[in-house]
N, C-alpha and C positions, 0 to 999 in steps of 0.2 A: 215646198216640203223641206222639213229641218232633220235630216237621219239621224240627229241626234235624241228626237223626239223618242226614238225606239229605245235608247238609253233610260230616261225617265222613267218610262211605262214600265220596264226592268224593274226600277227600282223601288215605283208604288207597287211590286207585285211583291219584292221582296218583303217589303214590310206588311201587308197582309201572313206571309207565311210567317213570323216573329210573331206576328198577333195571334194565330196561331196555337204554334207551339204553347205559346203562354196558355193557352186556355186546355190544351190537351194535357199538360204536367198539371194544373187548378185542379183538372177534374179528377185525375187521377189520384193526386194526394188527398183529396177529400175521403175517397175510401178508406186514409189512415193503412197505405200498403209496407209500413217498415214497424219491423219490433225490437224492443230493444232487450239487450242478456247480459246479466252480471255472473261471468264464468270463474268460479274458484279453481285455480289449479294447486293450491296448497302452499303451505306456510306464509299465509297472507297474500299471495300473487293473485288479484282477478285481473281479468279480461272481461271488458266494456265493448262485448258486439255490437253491429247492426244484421239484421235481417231482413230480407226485402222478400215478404209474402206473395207479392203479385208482380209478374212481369210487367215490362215497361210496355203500352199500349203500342202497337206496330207503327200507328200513324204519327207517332213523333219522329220515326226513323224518316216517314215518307215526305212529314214537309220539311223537315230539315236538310233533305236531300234535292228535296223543291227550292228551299233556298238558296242549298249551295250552287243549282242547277243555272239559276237567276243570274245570282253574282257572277259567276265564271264568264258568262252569255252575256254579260251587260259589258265588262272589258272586252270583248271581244268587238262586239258592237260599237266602242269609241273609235279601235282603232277601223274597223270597215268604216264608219263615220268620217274620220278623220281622212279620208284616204279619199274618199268620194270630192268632200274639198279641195284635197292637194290637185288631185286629178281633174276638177273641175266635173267628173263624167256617176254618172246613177243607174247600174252601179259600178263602182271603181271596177279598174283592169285588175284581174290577176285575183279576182276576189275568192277563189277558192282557195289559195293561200295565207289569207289575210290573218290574224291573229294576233291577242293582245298575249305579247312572251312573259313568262314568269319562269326564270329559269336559278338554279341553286350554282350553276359553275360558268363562267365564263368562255370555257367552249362550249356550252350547250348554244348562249348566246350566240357565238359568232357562228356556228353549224346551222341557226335557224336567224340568220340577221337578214337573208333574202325575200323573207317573210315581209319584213317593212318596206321592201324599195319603193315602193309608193308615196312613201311618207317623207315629210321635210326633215333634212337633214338637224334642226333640233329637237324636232319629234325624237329622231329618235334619240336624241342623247337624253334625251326627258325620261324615256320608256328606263333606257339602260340604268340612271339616276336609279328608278323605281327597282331595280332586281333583287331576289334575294342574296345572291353573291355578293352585293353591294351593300348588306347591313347583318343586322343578327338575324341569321335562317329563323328563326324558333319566333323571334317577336315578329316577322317580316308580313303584314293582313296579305300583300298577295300570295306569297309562300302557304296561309295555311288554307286558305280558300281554294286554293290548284289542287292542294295535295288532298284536301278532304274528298274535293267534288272531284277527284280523278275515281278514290275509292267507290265513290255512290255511283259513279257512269261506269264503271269498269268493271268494277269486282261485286260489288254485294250492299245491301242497307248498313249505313253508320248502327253504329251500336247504342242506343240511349240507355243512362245508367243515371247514376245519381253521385253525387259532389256532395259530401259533409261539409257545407260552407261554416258553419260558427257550429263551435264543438268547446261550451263550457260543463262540465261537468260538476255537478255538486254533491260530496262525500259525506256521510254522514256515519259515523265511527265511537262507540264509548272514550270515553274522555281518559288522556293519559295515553291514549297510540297518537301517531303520526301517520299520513301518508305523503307518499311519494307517487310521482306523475309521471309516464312515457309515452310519447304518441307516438299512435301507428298507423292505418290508414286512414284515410281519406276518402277514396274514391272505392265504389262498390264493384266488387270485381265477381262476377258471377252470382249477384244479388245477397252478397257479404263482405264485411268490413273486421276486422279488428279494431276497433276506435282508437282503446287506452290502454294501457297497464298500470295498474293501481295495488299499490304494494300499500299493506298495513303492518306495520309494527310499532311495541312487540305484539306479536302473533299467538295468541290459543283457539282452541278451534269452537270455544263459545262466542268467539267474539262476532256479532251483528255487523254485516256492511250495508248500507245501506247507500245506494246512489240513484240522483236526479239526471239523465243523462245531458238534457237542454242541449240539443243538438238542431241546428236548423240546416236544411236536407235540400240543394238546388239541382234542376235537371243536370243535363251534359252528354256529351259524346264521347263512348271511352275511346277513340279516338284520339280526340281533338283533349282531354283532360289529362294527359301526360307533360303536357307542354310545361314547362317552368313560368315562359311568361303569362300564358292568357289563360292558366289555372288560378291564378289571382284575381280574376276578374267573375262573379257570374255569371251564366251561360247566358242569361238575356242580354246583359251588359253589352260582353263581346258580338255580341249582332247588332244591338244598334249602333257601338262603336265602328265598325266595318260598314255599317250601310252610312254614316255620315265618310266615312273615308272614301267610300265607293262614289258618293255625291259631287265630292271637291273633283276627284279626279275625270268624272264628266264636264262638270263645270269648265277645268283645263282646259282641254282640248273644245270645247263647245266656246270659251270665249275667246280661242285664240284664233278658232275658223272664221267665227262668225261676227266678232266684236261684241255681243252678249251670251248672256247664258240665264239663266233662272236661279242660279245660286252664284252669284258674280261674288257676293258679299263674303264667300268663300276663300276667296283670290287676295292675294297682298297687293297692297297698291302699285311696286314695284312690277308684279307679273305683268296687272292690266295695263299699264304704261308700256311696258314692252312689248304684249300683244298689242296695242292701238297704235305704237311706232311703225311694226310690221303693216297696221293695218287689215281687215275681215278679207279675207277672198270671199268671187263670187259665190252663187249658190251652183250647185256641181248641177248638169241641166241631166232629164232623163235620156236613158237608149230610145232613139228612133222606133215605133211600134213595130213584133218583127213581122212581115210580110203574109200575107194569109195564102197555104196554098187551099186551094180546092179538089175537092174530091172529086170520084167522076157523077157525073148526070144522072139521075134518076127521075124517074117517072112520079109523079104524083098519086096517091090513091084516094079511092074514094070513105068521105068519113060520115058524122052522123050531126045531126043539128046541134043535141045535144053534147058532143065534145069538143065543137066549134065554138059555142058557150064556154067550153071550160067546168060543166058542172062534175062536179067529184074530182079535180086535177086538185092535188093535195095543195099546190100554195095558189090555188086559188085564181089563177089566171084568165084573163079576159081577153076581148077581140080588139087589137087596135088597129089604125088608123093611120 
């Protein structure tokens, strides 16, 4: 048995829930749920809404919370993996402790670095490498996967909203005015946006606006859509992004137990050279079966031909031998 195996299955699960999603926001836009409003507030000043008609369908909250549930579970999983190896034993000592740390300050880490003593002393300098104290909190994929899946285990459903990904607007004005351009949001905040501000001059109040909004509209987590970095990115993007990051870092610790992995071709030549220098430890052997106690003595009773058959015992059971 490879405990790494339980890593994998994580990971093809995760990307069912991305599959997912995708198909839950297809169906949903199909309905045509946003409208759009050209707001005159006077002397040439509109405002280029959005309105969002229909809530976001529940079950996008649910598998994205499914994902994030995956992801969190599958780190955790390398490092119980990892630890099974060092220790040689299935399952490692100390396993109710065990956890993969993603921590934002450097005393959180050393307050929970008791956590790994199971692990090789470059494990864990590998883990620490990994922390978000150790790069930009905001762009850091374990950073925003902790923090989101804490919200979804802890506190309540992510909130699914909508992202104005590409916002060209096209103005159409009698000849002889000018407009002028201001953007303003982006992200749909209680299923509205302020888009633009669209100033025309000079200004009378016969004059015709006419606008093309051409806005293309991606799911998201108001959550997780705040962020500077991975707002740039679409919301499906950033999942498959994180789930090929999620990949390598099994990959890690699975070729340096074991001398392979299923995504080895992830690894720099460099790493696997230095895992093969170490060398695979063995495979970690299971706990001893634990001991059966027995209950006290009972008398046997008497039954009927037919239940000695097994006929009507729901799975079906028969008389063996």
């Amino acid at each position: 048995m490879n405990p790494f195996d339980a890593c994998w299955d994580r990971l093809d699960r995760i990307g069912t829930h991305r599959v997912a999603l995708a198909r839950i926001w297809n169906e949903f836009i199909e309905g045509h749920p946003f409208d759009f409003d050209l707001v005159h507030h006077g002397d040439g000043v509109h405002v280029l809404e959005v309105h969002q008609l229909e809530p976001m369908p529940p079950s996008f909250s649910l598998e994205f919370g499914e994902w994030l549930y995956n992801a969190r579970t599958l780190l955790d999983y390398i490092v119980w993996a990892t630890a099974a190896y060092v220790t040689g034993q299935l399952p490692p000592p100390d396993e109710d402790i065990l956890q993969y740390p993603v921590y934002e300050s450097l005393g959180a880490w050393k307050a929970n670095e008791y956590r790994l003593k199971h692990l090789a002393e470059h494990h864990r300098q590998m883990l620490l490498h990994m922390q978000p104290f150790n790069s930009d909190l905001d762009a850091n994929y374990l950073g925003a996967v902790n923090r989101l899946a804490r919200v979804d285990r802890h506190r309540r459903l992510l909130t699914g909203t909508a992202y104005l990904a590409e916002i060209e607007p096209v103005t159409q004005v009698p000849h002889g005015r000018e407009v002028a351009l201001q953007w303003g949001q982006r992200l749909l905040v209680n299923g509205f946006a302020q888009v633009a501000r669209i100033t025309v001059t000079p200004w009378s109040d016969d004059t015709e606006v006419i606008v093309n909004p051409l806005i293309g509209i991606d799911p998201d987590g108001a959550e997780w859509a705040d962020s500077p970095f991975w707002r740039r990115m679409p919301f499906s993007e950033r999942l498959r992004l994180i789930e090929v990051f999620l990949s390598a870092e099994i990959a890690v610790y699975e070729y340096d137990c074991t001398g392979s992995s299923r995504k080895s071709e992830a690894l720099t030549d460099t790493y696997r050279t230095e895992c093969d220098r170490r060398g695979p430890l063995p495979s970690p052997t299971a706990a001893p079966p634990v001991e059966v106690i027995w209950g006290p003595v009972a008398a046997g009773r008497q039954s009927t031909r037919d239940r000695f058959l097994g006929k009507d015992f729901p799975t079906g059971s028969s008389p063996i031998r």
